[in-house]
N, CA, C and O atoms as a Tripos MOL2 file, in Angstrom:
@<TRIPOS>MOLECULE
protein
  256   255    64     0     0
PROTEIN
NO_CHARGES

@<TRIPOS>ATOM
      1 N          11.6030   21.6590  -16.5970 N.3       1 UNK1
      2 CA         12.8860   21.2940  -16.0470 C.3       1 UNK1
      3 C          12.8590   19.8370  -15.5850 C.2       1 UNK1
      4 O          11.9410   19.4500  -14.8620 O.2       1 UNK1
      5 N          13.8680   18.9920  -15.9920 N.am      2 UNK2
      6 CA         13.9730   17.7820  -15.5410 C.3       2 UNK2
      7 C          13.9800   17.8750  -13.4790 C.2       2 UNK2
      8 O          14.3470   18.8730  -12.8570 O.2       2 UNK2
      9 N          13.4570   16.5100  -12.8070 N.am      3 UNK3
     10 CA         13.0880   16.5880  -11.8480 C.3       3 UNK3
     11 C          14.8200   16.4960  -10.9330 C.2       3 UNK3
     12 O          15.1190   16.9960   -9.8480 O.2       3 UNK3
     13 N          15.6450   15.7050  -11.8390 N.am      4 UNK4
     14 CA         17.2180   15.7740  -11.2810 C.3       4 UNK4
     15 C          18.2460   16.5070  -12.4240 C.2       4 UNK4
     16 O          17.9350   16.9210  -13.5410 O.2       4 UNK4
     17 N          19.4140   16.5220  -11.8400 N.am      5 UNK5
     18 CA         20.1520   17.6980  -11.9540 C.3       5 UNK5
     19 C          21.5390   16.9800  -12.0360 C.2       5 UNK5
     20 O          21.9260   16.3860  -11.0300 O.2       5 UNK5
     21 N          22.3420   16.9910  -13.1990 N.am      6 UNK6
     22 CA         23.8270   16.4770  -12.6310 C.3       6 UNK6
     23 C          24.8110   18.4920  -12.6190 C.2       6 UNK6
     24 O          24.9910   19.4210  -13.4070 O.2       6 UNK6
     25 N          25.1770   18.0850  -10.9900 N.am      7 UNK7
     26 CA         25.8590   19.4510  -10.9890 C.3       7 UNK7
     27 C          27.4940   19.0480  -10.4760 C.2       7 UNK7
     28 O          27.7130   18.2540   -9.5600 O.2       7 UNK7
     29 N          28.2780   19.5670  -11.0460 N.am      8 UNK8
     30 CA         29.9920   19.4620  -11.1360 C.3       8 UNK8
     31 C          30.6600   20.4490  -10.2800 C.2       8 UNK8
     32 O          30.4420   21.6180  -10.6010 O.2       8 UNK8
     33 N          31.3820   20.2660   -9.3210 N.am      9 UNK9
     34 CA         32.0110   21.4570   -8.1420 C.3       9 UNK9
     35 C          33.1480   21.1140   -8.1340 C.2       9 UNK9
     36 O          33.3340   20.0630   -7.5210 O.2       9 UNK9
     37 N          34.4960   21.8240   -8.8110 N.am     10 UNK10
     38 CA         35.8610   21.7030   -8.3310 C.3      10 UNK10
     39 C          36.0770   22.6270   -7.1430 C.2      10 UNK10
     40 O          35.7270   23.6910   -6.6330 O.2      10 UNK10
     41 N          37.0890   21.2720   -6.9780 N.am     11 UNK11
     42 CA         37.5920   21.8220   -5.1360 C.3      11 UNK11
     43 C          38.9490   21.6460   -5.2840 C.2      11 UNK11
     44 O          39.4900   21.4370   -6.3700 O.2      11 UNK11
     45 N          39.5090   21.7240   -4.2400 N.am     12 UNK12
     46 CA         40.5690   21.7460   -3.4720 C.3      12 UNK12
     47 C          41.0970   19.4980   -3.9310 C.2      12 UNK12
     48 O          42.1950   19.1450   -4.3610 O.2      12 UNK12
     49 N          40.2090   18.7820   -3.7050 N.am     13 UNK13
     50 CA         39.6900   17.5230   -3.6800 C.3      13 UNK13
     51 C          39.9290   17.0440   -5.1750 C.2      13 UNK13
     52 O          40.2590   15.8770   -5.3890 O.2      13 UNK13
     53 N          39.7790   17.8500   -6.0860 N.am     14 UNK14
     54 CA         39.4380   17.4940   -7.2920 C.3      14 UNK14
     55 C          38.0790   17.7530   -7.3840 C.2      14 UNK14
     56 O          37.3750   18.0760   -6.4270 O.2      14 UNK14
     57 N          37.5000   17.5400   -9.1480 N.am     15 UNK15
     58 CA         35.9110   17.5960   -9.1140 C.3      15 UNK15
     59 C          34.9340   16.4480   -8.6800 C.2      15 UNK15
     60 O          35.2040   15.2840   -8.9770 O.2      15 UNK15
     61 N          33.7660   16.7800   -7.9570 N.am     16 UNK16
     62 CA         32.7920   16.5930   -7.5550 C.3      16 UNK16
     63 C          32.1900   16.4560   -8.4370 C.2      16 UNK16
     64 O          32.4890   17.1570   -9.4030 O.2      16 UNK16
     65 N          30.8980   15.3780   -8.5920 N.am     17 UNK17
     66 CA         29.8480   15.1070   -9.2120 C.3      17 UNK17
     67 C          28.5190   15.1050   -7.9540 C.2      17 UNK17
     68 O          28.6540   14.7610   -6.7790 O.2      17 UNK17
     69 N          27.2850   15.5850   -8.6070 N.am     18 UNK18
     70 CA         26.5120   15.7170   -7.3940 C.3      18 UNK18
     71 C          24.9060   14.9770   -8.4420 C.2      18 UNK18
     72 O          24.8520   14.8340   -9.6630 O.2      18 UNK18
     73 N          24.1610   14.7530   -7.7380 N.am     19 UNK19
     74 CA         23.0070   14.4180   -8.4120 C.3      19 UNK19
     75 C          22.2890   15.6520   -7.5700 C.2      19 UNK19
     76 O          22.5840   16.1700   -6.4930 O.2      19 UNK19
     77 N          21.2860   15.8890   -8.4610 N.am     20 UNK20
     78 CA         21.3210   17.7800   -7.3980 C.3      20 UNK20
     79 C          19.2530   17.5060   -7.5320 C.2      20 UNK20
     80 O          18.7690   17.5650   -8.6630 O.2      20 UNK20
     81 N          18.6910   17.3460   -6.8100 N.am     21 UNK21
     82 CA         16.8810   17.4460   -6.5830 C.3      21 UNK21
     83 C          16.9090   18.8640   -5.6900 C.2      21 UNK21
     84 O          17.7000   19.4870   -4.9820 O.2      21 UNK21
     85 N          15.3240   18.9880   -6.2560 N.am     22 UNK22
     86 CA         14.9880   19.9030   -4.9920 C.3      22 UNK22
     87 C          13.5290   19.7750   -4.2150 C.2      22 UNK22
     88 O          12.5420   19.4280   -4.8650 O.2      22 UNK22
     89 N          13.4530   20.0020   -3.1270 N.am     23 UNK23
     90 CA         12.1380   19.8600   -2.3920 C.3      23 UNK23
     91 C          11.4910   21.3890   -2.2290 C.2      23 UNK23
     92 O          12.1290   22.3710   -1.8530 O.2      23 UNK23
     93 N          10.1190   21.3690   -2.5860 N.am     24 UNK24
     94 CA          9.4880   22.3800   -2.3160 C.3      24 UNK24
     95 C           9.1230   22.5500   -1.1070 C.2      24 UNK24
     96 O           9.2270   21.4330   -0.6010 O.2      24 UNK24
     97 N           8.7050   23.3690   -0.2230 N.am     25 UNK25
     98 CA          7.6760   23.1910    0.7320 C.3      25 UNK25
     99 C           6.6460   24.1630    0.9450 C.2      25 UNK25
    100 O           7.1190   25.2920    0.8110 O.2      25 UNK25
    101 N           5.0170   24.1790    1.3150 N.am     26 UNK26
    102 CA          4.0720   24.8410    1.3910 C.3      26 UNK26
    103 C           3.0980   24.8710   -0.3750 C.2      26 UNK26
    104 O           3.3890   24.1950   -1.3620 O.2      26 UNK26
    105 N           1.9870   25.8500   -0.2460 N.am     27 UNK27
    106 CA          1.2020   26.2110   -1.2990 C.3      27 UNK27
    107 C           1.3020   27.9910   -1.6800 C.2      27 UNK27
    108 O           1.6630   28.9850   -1.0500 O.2      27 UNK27
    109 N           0.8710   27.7790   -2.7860 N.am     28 UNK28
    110 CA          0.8750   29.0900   -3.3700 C.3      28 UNK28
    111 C           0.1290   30.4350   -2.4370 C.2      28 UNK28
    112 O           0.3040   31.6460   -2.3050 O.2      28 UNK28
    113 N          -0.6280   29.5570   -2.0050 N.am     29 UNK29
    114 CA         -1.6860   30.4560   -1.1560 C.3      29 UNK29
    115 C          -1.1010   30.8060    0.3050 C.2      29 UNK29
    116 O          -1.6110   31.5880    1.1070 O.2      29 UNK29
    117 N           0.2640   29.9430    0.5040 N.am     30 UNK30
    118 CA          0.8080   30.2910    1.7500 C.3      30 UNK30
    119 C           2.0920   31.3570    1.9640 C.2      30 UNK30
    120 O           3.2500   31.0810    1.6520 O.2      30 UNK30
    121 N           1.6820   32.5560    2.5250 N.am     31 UNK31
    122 CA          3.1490   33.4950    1.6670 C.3      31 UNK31
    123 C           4.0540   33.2030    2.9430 C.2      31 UNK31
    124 O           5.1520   33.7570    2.9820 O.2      31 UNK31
    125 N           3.5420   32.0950    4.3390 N.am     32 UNK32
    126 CA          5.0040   32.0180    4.6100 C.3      32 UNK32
    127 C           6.1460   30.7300    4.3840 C.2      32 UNK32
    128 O           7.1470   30.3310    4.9780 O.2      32 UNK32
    129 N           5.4830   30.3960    3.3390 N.am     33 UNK33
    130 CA          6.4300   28.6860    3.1620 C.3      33 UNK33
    131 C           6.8750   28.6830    0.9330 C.2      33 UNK33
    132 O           7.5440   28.0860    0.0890 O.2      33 UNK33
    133 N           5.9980   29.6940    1.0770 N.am     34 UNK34
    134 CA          5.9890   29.9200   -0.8880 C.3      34 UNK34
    135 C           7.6690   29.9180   -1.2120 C.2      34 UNK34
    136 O           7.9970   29.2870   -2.2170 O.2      34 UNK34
    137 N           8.6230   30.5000   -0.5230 N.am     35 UNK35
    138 CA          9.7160   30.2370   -1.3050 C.3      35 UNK35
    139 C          10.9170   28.6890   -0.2040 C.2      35 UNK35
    140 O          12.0070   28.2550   -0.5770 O.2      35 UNK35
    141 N          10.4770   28.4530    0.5250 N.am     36 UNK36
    142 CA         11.4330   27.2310    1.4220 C.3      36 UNK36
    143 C          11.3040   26.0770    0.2960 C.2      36 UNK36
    144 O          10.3650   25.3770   -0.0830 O.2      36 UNK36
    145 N          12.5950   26.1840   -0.0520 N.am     37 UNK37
    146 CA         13.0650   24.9600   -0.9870 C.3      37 UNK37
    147 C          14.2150   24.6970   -0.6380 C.2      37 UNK37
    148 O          14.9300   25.6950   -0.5420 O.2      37 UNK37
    149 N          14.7620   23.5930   -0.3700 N.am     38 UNK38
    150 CA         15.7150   22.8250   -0.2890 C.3      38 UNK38
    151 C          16.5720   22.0550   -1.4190 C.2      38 UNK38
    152 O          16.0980   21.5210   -2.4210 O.2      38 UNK38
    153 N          18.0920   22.1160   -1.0080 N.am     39 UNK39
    154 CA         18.5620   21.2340   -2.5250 C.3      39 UNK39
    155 C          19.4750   20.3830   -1.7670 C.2      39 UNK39
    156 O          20.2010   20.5420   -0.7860 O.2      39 UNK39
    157 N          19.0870   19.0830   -2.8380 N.am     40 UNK40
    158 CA         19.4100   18.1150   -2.2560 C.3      40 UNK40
    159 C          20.5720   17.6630   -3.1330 C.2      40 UNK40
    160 O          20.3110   17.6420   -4.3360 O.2      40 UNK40
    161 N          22.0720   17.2170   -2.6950 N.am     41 UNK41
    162 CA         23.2300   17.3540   -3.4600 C.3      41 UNK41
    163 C          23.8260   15.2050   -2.8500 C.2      41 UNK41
    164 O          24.3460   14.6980   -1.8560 O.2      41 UNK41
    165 N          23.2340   14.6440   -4.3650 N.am     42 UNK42
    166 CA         23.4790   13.3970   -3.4640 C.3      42 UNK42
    167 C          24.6210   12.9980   -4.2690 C.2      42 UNK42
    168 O          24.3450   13.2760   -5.4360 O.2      42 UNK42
    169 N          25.9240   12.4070   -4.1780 N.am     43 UNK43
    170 CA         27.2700   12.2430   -4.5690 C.3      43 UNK43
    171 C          27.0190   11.2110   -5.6640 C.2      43 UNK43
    172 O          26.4780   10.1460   -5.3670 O.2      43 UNK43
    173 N          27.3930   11.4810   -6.9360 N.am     44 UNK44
    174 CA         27.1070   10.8280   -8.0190 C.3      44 UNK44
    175 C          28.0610    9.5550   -9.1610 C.2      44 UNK44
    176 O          27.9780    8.9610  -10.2360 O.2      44 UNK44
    177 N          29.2000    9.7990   -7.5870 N.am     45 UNK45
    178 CA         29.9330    8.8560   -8.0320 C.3      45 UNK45
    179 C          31.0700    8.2230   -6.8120 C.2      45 UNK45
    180 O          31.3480    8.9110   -5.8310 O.2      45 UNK45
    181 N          31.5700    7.0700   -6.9840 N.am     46 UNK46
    182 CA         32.6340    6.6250   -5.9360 C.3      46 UNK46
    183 C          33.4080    7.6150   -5.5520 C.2      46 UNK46
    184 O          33.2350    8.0330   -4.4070 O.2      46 UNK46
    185 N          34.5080    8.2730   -6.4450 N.am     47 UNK47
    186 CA         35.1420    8.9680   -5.8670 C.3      47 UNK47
    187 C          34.7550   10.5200   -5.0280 C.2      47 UNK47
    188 O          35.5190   11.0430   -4.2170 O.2      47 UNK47
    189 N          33.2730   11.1420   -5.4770 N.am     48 UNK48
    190 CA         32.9660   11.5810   -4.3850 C.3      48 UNK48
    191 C          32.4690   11.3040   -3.2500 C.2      48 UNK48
    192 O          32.5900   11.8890   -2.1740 O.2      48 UNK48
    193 N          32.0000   10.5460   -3.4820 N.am     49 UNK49
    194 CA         31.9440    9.7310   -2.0150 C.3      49 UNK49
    195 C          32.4080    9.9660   -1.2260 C.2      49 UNK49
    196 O          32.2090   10.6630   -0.2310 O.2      49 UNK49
    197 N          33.8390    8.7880   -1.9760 N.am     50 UNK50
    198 CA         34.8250    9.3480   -0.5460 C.3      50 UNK50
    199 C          34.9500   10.1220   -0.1750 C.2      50 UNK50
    200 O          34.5690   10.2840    0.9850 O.2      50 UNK50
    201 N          35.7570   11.4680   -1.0900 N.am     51 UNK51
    202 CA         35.7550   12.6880   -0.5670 C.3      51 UNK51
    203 C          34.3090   13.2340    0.4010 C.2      51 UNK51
    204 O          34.4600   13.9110    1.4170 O.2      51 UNK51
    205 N          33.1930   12.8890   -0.0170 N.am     52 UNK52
    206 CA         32.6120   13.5610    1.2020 C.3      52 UNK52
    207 C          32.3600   12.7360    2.2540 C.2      52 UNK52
    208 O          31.7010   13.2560    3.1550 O.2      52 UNK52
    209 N          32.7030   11.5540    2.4130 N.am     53 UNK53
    210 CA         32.8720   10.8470    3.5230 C.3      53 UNK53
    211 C          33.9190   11.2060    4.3220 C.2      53 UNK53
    212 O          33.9670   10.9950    5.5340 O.2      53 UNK53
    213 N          34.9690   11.8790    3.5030 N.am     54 UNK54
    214 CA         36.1540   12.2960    4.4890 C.3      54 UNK54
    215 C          35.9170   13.3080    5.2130 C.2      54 UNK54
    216 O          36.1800   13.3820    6.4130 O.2      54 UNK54
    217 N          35.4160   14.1410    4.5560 N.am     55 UNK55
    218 CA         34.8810   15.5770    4.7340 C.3      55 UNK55
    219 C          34.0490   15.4350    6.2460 C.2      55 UNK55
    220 O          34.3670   15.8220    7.3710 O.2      55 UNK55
    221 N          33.4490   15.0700    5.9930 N.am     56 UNK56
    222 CA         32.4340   14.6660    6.9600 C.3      56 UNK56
    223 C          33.3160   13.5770    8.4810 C.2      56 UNK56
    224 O          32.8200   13.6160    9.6070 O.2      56 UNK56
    225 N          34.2860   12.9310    8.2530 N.am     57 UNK57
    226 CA         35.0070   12.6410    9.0900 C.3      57 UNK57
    227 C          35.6060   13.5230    9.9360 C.2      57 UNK57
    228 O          35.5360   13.5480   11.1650 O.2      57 UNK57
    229 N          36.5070   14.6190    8.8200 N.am     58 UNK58
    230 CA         36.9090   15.2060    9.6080 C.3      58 UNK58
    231 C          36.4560   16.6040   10.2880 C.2      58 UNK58
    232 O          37.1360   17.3570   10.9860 O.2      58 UNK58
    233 N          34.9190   16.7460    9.8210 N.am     59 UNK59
    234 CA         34.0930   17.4090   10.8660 C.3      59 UNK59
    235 C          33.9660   16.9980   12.0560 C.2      59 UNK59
    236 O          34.2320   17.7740   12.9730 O.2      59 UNK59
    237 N          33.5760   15.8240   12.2950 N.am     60 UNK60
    238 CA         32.6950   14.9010   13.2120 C.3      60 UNK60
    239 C          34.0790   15.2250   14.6920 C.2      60 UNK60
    240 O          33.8850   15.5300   15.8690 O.2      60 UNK60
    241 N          35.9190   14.8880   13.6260 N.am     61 UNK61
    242 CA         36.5630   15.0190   14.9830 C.3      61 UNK61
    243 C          36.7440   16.4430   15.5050 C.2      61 UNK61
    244 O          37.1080   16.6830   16.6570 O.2      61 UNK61
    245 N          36.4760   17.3470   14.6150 N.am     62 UNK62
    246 CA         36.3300   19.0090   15.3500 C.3      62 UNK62
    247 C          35.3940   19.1800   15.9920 C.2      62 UNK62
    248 O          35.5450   19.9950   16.9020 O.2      62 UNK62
    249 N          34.1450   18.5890   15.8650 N.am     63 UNK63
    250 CA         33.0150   18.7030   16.5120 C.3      63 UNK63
    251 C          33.2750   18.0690   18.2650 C.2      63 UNK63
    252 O          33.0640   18.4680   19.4100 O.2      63 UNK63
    253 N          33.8180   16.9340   17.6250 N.am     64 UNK64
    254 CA         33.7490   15.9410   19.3460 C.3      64 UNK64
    255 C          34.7600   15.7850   20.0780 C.2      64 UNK64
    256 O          34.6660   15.1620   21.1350 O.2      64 UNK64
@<TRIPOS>BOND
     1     1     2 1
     2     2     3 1
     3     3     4 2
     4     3     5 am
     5     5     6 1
     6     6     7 1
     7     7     8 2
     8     7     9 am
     9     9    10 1
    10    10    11 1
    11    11    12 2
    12    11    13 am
    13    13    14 1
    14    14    15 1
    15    15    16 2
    16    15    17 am
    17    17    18 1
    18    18    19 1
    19    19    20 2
    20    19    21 am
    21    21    22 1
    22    22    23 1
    23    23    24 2
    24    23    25 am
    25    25    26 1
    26    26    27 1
    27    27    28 2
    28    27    29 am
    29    29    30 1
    30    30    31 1
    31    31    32 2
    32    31    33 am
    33    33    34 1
    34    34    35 1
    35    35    36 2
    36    35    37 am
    37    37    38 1
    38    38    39 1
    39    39    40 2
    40    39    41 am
    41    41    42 1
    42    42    43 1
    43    43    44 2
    44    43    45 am
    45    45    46 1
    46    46    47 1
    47    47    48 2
    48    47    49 am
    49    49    50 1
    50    50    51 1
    51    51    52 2
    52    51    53 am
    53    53    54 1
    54    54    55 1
    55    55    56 2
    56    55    57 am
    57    57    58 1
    58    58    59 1
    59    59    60 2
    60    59    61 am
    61    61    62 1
    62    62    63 1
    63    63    64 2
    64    63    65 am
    65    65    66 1
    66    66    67 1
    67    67    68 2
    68    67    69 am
    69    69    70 1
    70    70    71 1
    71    71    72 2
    72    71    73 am
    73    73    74 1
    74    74    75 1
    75    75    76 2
    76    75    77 am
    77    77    78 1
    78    78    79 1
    79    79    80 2
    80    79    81 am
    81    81    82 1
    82    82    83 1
    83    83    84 2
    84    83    85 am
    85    85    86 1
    86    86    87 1
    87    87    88 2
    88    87    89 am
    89    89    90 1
    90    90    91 1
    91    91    92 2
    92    91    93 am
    93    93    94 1
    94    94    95 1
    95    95    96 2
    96    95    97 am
    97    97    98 1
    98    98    99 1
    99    99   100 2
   100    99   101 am
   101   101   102 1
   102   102   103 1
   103   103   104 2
   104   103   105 am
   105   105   106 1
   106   106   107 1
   107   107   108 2
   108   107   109 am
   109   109   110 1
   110   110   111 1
   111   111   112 2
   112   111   113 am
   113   113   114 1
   114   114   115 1
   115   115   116 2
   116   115   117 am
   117   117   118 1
   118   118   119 1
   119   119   120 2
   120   119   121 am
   121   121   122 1
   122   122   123 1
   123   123   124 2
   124   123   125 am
   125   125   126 1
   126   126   127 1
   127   127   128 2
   128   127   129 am
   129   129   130 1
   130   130   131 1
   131   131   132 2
   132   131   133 am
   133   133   134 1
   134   134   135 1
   135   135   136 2
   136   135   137 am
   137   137   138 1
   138   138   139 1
   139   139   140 2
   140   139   141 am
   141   141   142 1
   142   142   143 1
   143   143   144 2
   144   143   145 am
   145   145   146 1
   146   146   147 1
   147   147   148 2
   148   147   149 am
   149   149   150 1
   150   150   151 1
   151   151   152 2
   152   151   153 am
   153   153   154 1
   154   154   155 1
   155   155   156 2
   156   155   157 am
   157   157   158 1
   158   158   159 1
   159   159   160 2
   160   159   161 am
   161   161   162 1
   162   162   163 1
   163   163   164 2
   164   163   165 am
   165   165   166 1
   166   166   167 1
   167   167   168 2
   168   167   169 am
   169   169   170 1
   170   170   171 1
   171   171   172 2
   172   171   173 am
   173   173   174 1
   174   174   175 1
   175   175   176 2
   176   175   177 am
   177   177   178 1
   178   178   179 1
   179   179   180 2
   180   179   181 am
   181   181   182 1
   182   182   183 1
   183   183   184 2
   184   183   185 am
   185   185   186 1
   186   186   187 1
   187   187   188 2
   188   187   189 am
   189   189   190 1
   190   190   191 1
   191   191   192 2
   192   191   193 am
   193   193   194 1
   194   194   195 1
   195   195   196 2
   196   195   197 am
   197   197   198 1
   198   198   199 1
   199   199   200 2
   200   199   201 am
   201   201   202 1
   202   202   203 1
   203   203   204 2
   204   203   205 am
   205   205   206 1
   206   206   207 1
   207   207   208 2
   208   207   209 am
   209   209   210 1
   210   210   211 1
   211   211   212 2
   212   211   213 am
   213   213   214 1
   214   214   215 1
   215   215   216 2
   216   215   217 am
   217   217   218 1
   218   218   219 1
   219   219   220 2
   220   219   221 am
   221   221   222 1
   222   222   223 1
   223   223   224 2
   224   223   225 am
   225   225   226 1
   226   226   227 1
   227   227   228 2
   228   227   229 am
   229   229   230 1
   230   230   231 1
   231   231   232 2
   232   231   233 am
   233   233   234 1
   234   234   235 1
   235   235   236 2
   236   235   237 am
   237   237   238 1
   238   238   239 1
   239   239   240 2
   240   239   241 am
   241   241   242 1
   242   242   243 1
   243   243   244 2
   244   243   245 am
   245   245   246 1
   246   246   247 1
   247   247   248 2
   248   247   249 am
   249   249   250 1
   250   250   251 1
   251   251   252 2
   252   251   253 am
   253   253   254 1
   254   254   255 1
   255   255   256 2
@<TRIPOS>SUBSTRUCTURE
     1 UNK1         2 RESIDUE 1 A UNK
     2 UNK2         6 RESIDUE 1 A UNK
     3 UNK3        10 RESIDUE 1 A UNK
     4 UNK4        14 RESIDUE 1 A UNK
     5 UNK5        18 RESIDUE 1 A UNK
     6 UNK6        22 RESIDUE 1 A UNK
     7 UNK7        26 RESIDUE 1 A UNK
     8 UNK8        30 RESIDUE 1 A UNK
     9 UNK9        34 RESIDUE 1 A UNK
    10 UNK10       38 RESIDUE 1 A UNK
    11 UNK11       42 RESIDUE 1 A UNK
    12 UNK12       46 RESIDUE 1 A UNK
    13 UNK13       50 RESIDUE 1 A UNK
    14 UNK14       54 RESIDUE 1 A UNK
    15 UNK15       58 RESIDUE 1 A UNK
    16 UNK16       62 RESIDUE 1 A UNK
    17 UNK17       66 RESIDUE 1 A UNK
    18 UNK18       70 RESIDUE 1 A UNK
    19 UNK19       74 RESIDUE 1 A UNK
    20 UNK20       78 RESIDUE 1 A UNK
    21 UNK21       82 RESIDUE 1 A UNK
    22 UNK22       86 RESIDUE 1 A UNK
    23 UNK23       90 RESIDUE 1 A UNK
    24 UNK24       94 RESIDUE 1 A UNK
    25 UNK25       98 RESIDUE 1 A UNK
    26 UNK26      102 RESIDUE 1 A UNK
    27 UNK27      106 RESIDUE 1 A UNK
    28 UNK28      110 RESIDUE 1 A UNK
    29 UNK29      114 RESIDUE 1 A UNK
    30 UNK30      118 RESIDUE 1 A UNK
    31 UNK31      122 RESIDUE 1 A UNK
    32 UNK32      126 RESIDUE 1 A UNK
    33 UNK33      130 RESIDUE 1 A UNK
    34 UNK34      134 RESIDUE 1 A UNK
    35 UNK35      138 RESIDUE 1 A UNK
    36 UNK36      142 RESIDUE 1 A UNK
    37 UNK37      146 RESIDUE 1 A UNK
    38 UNK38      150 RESIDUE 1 A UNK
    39 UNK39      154 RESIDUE 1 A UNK
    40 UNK40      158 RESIDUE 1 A UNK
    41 UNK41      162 RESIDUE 1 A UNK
    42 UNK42      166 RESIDUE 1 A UNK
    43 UNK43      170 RESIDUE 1 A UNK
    44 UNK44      174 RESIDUE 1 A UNK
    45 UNK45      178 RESIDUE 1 A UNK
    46 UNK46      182 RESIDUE 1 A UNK
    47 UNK47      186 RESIDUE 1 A UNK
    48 UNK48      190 RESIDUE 1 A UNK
    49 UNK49      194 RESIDUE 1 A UNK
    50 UNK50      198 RESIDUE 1 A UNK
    51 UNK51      202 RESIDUE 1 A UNK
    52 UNK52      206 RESIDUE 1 A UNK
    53 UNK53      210 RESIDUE 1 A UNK
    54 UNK54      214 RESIDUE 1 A UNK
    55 UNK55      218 RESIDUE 1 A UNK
    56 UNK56      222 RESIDUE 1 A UNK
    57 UNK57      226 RESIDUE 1 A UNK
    58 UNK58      230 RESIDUE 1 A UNK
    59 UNK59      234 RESIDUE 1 A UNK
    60 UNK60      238 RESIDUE 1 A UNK
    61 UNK61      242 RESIDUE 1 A UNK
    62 UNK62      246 RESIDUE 1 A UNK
    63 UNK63      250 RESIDUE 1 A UNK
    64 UNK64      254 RESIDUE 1 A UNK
């Protein structure tokens, strides 16, 4: 499997482009970290961007 990922999400927004990695964490020999993987969804173009810059704006004012 290639180490990146282009993954596509329609929304509400229009579609999303994502550059999509993933992080492993632990060893085989460790059965409590053998499946913690993380995915990493980094915005693969201007116009998502914005959109998740907005997104993220208008968390920040529900939050505070």
């Amino acid at each position: 499997m290639p180490p990146l990922v282009l993954t596509r999400i329609r929304s509400t927004r229009g579609a999303l482009s994502f550059l999509s990695t993933f992080t492993t964490f632990g060893m085989p020999q460790d059965i409590t970290l053998t499946s913690l993987r993380i995915e990493h969804l980094i915005p693969a173009d201007e116009a998502t961007w914005q959109v998740m810059r907005g997104a993220y704006a208008d968390y920040v004012a529900l939050v505070l």
